[in-house]
C-alpha positions in Angstrom: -7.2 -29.2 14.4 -6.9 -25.6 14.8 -4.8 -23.7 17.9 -7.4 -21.6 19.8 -6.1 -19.4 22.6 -7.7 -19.2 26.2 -7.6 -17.3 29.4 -8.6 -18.6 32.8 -11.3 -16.5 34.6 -9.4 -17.6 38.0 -6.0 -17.0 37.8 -5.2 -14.7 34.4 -3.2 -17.1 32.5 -3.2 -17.2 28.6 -2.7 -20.6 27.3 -3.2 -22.3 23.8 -4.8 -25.3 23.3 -5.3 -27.9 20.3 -9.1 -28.4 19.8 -11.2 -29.1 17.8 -14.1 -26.4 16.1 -16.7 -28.6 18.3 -15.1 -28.3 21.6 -13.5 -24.9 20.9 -15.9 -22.5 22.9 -16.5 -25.5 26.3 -14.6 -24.6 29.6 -10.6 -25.6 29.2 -8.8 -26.7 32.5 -5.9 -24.3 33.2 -2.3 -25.3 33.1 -1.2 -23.6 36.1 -4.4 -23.6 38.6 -5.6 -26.7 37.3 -9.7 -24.6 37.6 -11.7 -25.4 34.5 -12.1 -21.6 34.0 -10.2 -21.0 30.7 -12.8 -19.6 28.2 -11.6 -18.6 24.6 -10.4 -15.2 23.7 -9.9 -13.8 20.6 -5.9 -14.1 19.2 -4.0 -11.2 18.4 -1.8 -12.0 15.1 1.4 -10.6 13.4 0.8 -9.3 9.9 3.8 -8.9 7.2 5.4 -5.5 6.8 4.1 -3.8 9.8 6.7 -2.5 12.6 6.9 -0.8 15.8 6.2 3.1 15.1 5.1 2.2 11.4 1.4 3.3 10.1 -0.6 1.5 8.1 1.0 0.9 4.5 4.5 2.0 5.6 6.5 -0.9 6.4 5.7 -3.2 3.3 8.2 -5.4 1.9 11.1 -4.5 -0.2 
């Protein structure tokens, strides 16, 4: 099962969950105000190379 990330309407939080494709886009219950108001978001993610103050192409690997 896939990680999907989620962020409650109510209080802000971001919070990952462990769910499957089917049940990935229903309401989640947020950890820390417990209102079932956490609605997927879409993940940032790292790439290899890339830095701080780098553009694209210039921080490849060596």
């Amino acid at each position: 099962m896939p990680i999907f990330e989620y962020m409650c309407d109510n209080c802000g939080l971001v919070f990952e969950e462990l769910e499957s494709v089917t049940n990935r886009d229903k309401p989640h219950e947020c950890p820390e105000c417990g209102k079932k108001t956490g609605r997927r978001i879409v993940s940032r993610f790292a790439t290899p190379g890339g830095g701080l103050g780098t553009s694209c192409g210039s921080g490849g690997f060596t």
